[in-house]
C-alpha positions as CSV (number, residue, x, y, z in Angstrom):
1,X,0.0,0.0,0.0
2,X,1.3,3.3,-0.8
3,X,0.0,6.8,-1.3
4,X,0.0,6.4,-5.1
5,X,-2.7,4.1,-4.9
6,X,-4.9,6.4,-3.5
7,X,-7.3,9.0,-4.8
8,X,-8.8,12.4,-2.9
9,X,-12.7,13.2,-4.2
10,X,-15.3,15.0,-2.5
11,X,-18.4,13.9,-2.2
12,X,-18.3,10.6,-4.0
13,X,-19.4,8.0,-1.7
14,X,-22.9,7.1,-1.2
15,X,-24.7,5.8,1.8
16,X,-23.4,2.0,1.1
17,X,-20.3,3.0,0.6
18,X,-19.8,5.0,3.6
19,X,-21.6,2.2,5.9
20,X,-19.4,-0.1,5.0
21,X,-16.5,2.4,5.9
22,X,-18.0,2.9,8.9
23,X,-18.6,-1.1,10.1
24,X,-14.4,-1.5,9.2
25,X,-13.5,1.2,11.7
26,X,-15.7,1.2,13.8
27,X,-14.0,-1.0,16.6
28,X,-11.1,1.6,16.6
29,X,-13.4,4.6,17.6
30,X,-13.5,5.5,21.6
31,X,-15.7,4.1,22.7
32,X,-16.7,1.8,19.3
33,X,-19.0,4.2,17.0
34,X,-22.1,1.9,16.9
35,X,-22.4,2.2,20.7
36,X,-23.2,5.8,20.2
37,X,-25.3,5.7,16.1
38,X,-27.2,3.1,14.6
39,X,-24.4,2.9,11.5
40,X,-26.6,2.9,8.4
41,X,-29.0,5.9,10.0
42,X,-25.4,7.7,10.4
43,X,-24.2,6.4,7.0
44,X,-28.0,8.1,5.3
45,X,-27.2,11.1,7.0
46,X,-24.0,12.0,6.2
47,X,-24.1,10.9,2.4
48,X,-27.1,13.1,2.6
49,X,-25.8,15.9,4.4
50,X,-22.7,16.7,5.4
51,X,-20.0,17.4,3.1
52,X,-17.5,14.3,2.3
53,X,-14.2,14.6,2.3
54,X,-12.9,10.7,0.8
55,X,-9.6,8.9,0.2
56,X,-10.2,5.5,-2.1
57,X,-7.9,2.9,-2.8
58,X,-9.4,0.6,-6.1
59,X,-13.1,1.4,-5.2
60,X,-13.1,1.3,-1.4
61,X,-13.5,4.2,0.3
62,X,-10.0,3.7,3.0
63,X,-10.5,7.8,4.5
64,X,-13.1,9.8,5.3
65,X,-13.5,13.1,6.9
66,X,-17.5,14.4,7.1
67,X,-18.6,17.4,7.5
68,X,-21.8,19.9,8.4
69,X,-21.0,23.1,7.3
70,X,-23.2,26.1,8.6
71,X,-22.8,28.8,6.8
72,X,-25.2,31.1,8.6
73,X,-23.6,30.3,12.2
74,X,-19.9,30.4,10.2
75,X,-18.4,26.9,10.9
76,X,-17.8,23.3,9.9
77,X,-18.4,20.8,12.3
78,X,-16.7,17.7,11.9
79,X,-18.7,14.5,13.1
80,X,-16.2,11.9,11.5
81,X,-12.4,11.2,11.0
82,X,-11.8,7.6,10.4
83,X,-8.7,5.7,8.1
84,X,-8.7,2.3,8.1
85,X,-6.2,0.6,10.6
86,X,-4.6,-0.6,7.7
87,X,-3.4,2.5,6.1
88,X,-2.7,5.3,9.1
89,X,0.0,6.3,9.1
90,X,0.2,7.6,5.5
91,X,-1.1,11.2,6.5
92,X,-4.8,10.7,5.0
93,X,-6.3,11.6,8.0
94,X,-3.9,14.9,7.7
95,X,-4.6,15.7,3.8
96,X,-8.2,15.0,4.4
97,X,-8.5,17.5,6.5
98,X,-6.3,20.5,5.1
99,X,-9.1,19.7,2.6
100,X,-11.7,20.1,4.6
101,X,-10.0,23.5,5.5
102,X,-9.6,24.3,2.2
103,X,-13.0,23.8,1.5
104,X,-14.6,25.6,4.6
105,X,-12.3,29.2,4.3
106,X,-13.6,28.9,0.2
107,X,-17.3,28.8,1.5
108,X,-16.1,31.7,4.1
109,X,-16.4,30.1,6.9
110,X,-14.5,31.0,9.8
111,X,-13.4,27.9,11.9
112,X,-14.3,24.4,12.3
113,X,-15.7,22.7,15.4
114,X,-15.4,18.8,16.6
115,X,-16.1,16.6,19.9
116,X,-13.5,13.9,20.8
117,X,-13.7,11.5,23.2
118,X,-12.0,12.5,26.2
119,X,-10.2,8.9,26.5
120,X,-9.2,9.2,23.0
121,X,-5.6,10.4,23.1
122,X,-4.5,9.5,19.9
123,X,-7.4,11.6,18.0
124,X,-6.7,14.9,20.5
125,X,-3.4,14.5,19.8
126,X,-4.0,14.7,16.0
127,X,-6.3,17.7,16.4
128,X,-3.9,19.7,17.9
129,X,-1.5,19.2,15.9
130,X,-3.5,20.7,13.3
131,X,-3.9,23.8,15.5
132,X,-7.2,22.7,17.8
133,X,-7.5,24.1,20.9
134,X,-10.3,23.1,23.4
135,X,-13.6,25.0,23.1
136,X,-15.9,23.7,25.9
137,X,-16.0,20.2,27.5
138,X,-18.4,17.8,29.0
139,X,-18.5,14.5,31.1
140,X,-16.4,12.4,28.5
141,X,-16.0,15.1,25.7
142,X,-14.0,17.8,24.7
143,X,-15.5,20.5,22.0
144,X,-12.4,21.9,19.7
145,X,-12.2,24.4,17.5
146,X,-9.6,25.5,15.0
147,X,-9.9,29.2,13.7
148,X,-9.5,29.6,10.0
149,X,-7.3,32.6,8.9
């Protein structure tokens, strides 16, 4: 596997796609994703509505970064970041979202918003790495936000 073999779209996926994503990661959220959404409500929605940012390696969808963006309350909110086990590592999680970024400063929006798992050190880490800084918090949640310039 190598970044070659991937391709970056947009909105490409559709609902099966994304649920079978979704059923191959979900073990590695905190805690496991389907203990929070029914997975092919959540697949619907976001195929529906939120704005998909996709990596694909021969057909299967292997990154995904979804989106709400609201423009009238100006910012993104980010309800999934998810790479198969198989491929982190290979900064898709990282180019997914400078294109989610990208995407949100074109539609003049001015910052994007996310909740992580408190116990999830490995995804706060990422965030703030790419310049999150804590928002708000609750029982086992932290609310981050990343200003767009």
């Amino acid at each position: 596997m190598s970044e070659t073999e991937l391709t970056y779209t947009i909105g490409k996926a559709g609902a099966a796609q994304i649920e079978t994503h979704l059923n191959h990661v979900n073990p590695h959220f905190v805690p496991p994703l389907d203990a929070k959404v029914n997975l092919h409500a959540y697949a619907l929605k976001l195929a529906e509505k939120a704005v998909n940012f996709e990596a694909w390696n021969n057909g299967l969808l292997v990154g995904l970064i979804a989106a709400y963006m609201n423009p009238t309350e100006g910012f993104a909110f980010i309800t999934n970041v998810s790479v198969y086990p198989e491929w982190m590592g290979k900064k898709i999680a990282a180019l997914l979202l400078e294109q989610c970024k990208h995407y949100a400063k074109h539609h003049h929006l001015k910052s994007i918003r996310l909740e992580v798992n408190k116990n999830n050190a490995a995804a706060i880490h990422f965030y703030k790495k790419y310049n999150f800084t804590l928002h708000d918090e609750k029982e086992d949640s932290y609310f981050m936000q990343c200003t767009l310039s």
